[in-house]
C-alpha positions in Angstrom: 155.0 49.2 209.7 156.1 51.0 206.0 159.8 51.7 207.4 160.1 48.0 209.0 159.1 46.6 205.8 161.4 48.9 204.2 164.5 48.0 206.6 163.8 44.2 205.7 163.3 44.1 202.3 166.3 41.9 202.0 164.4 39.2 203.5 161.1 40.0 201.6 161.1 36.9 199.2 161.1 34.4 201.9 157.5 32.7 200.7 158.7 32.8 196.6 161.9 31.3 197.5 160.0 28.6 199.5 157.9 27.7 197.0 160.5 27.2 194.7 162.0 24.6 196.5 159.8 22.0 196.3 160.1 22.3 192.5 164.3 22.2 193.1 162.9 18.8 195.0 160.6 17.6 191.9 163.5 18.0 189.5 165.9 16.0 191.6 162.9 13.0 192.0 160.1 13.6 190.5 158.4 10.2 190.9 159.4 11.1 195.3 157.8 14.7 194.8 155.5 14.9 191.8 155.0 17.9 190.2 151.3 17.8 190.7 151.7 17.8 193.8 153.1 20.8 194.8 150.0 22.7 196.3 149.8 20.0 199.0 153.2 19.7 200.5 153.0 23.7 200.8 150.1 22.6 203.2 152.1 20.5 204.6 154.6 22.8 205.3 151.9 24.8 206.9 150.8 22.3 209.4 154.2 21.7 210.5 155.2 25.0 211.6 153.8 25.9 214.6 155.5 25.7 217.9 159.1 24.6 216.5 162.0 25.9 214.5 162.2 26.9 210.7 164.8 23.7 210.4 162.6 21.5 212.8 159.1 22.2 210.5 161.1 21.5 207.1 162.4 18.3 208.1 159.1 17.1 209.9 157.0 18.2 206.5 159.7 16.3 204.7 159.5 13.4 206.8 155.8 13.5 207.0 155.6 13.6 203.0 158.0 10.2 202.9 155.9 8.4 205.0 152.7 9.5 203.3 154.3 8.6 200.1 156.2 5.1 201.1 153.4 3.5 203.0 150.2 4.9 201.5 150.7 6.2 197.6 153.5 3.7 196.7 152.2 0.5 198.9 148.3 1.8 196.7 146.7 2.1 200.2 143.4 4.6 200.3 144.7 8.0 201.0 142.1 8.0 204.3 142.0 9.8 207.6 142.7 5.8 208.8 145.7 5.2 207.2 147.3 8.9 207.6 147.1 8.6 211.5 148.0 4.7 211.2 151.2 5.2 209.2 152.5 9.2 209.1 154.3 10.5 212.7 155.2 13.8 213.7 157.4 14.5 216.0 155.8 16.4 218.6 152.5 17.7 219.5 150.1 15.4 217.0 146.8 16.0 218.8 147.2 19.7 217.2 149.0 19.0 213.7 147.7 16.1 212.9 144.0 17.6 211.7 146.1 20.2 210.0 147.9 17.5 208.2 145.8 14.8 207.8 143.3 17.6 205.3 146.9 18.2 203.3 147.2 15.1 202.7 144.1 14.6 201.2 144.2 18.0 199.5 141.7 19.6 201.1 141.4 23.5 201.3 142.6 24.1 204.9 140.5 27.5 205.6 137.5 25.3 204.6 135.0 25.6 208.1 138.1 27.0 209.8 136.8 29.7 212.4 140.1 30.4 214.1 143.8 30.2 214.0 144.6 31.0 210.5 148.3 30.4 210.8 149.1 27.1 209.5 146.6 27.8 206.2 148.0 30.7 205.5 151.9 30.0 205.5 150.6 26.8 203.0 148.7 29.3 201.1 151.5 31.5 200.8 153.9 29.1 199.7 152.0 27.7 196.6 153.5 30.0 194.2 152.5 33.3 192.1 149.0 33.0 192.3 146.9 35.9 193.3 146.1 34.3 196.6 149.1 33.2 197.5 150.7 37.3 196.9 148.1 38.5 198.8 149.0 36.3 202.1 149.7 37.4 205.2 151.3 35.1 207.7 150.4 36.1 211.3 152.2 34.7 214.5 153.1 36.0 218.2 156.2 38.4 216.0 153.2 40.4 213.7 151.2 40.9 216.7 154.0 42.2 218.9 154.7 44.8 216.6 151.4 45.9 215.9 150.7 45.9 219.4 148.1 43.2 220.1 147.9 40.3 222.7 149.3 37.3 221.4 146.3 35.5 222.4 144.4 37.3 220.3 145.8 36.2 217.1 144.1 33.5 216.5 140.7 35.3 216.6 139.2 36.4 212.9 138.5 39.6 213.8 142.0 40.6 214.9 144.1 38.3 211.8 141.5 40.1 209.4 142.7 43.7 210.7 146.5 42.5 211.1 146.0 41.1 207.3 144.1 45.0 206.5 147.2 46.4 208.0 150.0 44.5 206.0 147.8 44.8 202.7 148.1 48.9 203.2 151.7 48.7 203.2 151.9 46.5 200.9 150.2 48.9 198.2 152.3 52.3 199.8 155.0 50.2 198.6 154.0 48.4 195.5 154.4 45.0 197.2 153.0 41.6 197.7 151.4 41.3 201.2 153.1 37.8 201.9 156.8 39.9 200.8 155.8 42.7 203.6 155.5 40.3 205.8 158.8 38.5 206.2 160.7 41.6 205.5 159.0 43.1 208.7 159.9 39.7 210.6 163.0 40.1 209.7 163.4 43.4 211.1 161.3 42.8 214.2 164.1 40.0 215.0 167.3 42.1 214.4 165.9 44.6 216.7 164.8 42.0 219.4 168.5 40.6 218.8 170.4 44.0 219.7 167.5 44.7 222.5 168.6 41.3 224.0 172.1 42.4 224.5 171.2 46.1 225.7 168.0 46.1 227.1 167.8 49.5 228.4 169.7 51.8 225.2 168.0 54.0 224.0 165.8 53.6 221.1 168.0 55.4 218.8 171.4 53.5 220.1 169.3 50.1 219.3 168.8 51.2 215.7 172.1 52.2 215.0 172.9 48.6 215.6 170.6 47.4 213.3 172.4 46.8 210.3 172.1 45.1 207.0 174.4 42.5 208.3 172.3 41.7 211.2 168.6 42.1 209.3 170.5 39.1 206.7 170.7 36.9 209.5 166.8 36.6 209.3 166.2 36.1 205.7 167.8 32.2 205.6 164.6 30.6 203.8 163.8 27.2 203.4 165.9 26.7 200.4 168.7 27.7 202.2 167.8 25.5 204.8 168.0 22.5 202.8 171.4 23.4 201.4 173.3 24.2 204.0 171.5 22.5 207.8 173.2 19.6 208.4 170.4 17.3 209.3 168.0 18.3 206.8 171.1 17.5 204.1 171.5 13.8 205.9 168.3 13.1 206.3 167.3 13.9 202.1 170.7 11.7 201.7 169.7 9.0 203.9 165.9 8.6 202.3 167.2 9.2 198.7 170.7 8.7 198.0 173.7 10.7 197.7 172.7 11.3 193.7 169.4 13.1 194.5 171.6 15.3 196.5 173.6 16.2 194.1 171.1 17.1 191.7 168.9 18.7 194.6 172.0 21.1 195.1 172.8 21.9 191.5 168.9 22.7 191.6 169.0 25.0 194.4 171.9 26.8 193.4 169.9 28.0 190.2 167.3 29.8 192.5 168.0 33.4 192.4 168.3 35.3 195.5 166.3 38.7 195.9 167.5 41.8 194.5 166.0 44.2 197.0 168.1 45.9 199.3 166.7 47.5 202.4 167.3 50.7 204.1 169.3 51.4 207.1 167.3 51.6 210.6 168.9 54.8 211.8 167.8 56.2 208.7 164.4 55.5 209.7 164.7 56.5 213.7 161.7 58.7 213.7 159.4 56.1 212.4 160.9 53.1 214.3 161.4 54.2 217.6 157.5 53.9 218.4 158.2 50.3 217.7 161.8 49.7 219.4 159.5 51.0 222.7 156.5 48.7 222.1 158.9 45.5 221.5 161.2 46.8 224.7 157.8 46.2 226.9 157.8 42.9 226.2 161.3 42.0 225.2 164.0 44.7 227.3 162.5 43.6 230.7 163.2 39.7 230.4 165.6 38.5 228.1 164.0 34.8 228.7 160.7 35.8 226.6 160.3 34.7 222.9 157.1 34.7 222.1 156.5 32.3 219.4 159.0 31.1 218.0 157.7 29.0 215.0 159.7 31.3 212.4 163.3 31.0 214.6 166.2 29.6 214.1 168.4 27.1 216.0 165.5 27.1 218.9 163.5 24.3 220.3 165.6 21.1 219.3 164.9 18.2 219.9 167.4 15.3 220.9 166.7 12.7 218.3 164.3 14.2 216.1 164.1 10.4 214.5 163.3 8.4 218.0 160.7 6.0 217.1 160.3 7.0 213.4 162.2 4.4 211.7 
């Protein structure tokens, strides 16, 4: 788990990078994304992820947050359970986002009573800045699990997020990291090498890491600040709801965010520590090219037609 973290550590500031776009979005409106307020949309964020794409979640928590804010904050309607179901709409799958979202709207700690599936509270967690809590994160999904070996199913159980969280915190201090930064520098290597095992199932473990370049691991670092500068509908959408001058100063804001100055090590250089990994990922992934396992954090996956139907 050290020399995934190691190989991804391009990728490793995917939760500062997301936090920092929301305040990119404050400086362009404030009065749309008030400062204050910065906490909850990274809930937001959270509630939105599962069971869709990186670009999908972004624009849902985005359109969730314009609805919350044009038809209950600005029309001075009580911020209630009521009135969030009445007038917010997700896309897809509200019997399971919409408790999630509905206690981020109202600012409410979402771990509060929570006995299982600690996903959603702790990607909001993780995206609400420098804080203590938020660097000592860890963001668990179907991708953790499958390289540490454990049912998928299991994940959402305490006892087995606690020990995945244990297990990312003791890499995190071999390497004089933040636990939320080992984690989405090991996702991003955990996808390059399920990308080359899609395309050669059967190489050998050591032929699979050669491929694993740099090039291939920055594929899996685009963050949610890229996401809003460069995916299409995420760019129309923002230009649609708030005109083409809040783009332009949402762009000039973005472009100030610096990028991460780590630089991760090659895979082959790491062979004798990864190749326990390339054959515990090849169980699942070299037999069947067809599974994903969750893809919450992917890209390009799960879109809908009209992600807008019935929303305006």
């Amino acid at each position: 788990m050290t020399a995934a973290a190691e190989v991804g550590m391009s990728a490793s500031d995917w939760w500062g990078r997301g936090h920092q776009a929301y305040t990119a979005l404050s400086d362009a409106d404030p009065a749309s994304f008030p400062p204050e307020q910065q906490s909850k949309f990274a809930n937001v964020m959270g509630a939105t992820s599962p069971h869709q794409s990186v670009e999908m979640a972004t624009l849902e928590a985005l359109n969730v947050w314009n609805q919350w804010m044009e038809k209950i904050v600005e029309q001075g309607r009580p911020n209630t359970p009521a009135n969030i179901k009445k007038y917010v709409k997700v896309f897809s799958l509200a019997g399971a986002k919409m408790p999630n979202l509905t206690s981020a709207l109202l600012g409410q700690d979402l771990f509060a009573g929570r006995k299982q599936s600690f996903k959603a509270p702790s990607m909001g967690q993780a995206l609400q800045g420098e804080t203590s809590e938020a660097r000592s994160t860890f963001v668990g999904d179907t991708h953790m699990a499958d390289m540490m070996g454990i049912d998928a199913k299991a994940v959402s159980k305490p006892q087995t997020y606690y020990a995945m969280t244990a297990n990312a915190r003791k890499v995190a201090q071999n390497l004089n990291m933040n636990t939320r930064d080992v984690q989405s520098a090991q996702w991003a290597t955990k996808l390059a090498i399920q990308e080359i095992m899609g395309q050669e199932p059967s190489a050998p473990a050591g032929k699979i890491l050669d491929r694993v370049t740099p090039d291939i691991v920055e594929k899996y670092k685009k963050d949610i600040v890229d996401l809003i500068k460069t995916d299409p509908t995420i760019r129309q959408y923002l230009e649609d709801t708030y005109g083409t001058e809040f783009r332009k100063k949402l762009d000039a804001n973005l472009d100030k965010i610096p990028q991460t100055t780590r630089k991760g090590v090659t895979a082959a250089s790491r062979k004798g520590e990864l190749t326990p990994l390339v054959e515990r990922l090849r169980s699942k992934y070299g037999a069947s090219e067809s599974e994903q396992g969750d893809i919450s954090f992917d890209f390009g996956e799960n879109e809908p037609p009209d992600p807008f139907k019935g929303l305006k």
